[in-house]
C-alpha positions as CSV (number, residue, x, y, z in Angstrom):
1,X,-5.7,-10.2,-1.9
2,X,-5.9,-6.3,-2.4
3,X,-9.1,-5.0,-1.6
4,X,-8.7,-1.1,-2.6
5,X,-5.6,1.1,-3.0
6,X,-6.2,4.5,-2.2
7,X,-4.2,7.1,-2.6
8,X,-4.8,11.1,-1.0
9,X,-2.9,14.3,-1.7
10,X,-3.5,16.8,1.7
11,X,-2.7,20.3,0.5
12,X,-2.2,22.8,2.7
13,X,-0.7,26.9,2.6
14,X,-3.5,27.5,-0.3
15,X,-2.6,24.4,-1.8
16,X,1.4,25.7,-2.0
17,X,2.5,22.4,-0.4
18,X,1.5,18.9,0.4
19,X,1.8,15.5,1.6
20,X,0.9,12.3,0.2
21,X,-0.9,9.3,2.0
22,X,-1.8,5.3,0.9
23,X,-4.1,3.6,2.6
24,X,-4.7,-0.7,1.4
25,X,-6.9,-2.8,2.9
26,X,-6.3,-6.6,2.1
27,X,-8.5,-9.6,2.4
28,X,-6.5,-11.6,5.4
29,X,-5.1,-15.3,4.8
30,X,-8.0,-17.3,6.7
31,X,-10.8,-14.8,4.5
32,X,-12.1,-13.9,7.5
33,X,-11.0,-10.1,8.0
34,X,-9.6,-7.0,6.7
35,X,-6.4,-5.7,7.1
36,X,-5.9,-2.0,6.4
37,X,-2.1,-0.3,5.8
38,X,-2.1,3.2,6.3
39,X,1.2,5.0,5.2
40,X,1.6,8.8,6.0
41,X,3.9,11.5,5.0
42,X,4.6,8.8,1.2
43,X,8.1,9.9,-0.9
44,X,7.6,7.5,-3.3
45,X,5.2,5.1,-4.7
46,X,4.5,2.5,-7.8
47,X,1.9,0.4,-8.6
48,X,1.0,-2.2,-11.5
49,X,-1.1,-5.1,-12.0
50,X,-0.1,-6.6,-15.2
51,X,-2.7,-8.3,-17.4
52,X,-5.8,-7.9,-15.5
53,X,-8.2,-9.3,-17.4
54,X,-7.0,-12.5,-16.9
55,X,-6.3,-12.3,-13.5
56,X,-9.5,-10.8,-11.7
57,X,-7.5,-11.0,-8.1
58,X,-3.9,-11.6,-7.4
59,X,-2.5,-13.1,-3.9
60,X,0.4,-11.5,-2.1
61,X,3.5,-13.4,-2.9
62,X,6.0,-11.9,-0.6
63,X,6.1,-8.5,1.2
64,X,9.3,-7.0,2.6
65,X,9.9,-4.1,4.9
66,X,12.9,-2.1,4.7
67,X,14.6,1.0,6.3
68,X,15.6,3.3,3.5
69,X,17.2,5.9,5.5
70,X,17.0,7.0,9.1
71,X,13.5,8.1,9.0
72,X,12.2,6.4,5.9
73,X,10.8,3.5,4.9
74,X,10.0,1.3,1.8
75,X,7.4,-1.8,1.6
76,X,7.5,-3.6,-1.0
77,X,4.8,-6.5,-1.9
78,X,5.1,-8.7,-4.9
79,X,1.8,-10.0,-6.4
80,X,1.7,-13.8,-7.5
81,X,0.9,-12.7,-10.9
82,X,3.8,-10.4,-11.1
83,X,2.4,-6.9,-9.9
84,X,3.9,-4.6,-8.0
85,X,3.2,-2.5,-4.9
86,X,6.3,0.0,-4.1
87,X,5.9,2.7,-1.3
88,X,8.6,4.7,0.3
89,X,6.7,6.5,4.0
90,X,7.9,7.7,7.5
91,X,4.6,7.0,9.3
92,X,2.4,4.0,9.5
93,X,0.0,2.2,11.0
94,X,-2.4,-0.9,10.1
95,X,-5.5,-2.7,11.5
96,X,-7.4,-6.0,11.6
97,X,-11.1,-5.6,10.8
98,X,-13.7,-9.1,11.2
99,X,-15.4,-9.0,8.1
């Protein structure tokens, strides 16, 4: 389940230019820890969670990892209750946290 989404502009040359990077942290499988995403230098990104009020958390359905172009990356995860998580990157990392 998706704990936070955040997303961060980092402007730089008197805010001229800049880069965008995700960070989602996820409540694991066994609900015992956190895992956090961390996607740096983001081209792309889309996010929906369709009818929340009816569902207060969504489970990951399937996520999928895919090389866009040399260099580039997409993830895609697909929410049980048909959201969306969409994010084109060239850096990444991710961590386990013991809650």
């Amino acid at each position: 389940r998706l704990i936070s989404a955040h997303i961060k502009k980092n402007f730089r040359d008197n805010y001229s230019s800049s880069t965008t990077s995700i960070e989602l942290s996820l409540i694991d499988q066994m609900f015992e820890g956190e895992i956090i995403l961390k996607y740096g230098n983001v081209s792309l990104f889309g996010m929906s969670e369709e009818n929340l009020t009816r569902f207060a958390s969504a489970d990951i359905l399937v996520h999928e990892f895919a090389l866009v172009e040399r260099g580039i990356f997409r993830h895609q995860i697909l929410l049980d209750h048909g959201g969306e998580i969409l994010i084109e990157f060239s850096e990444f990392s991710h961590g386990w946290f013991q809650r």
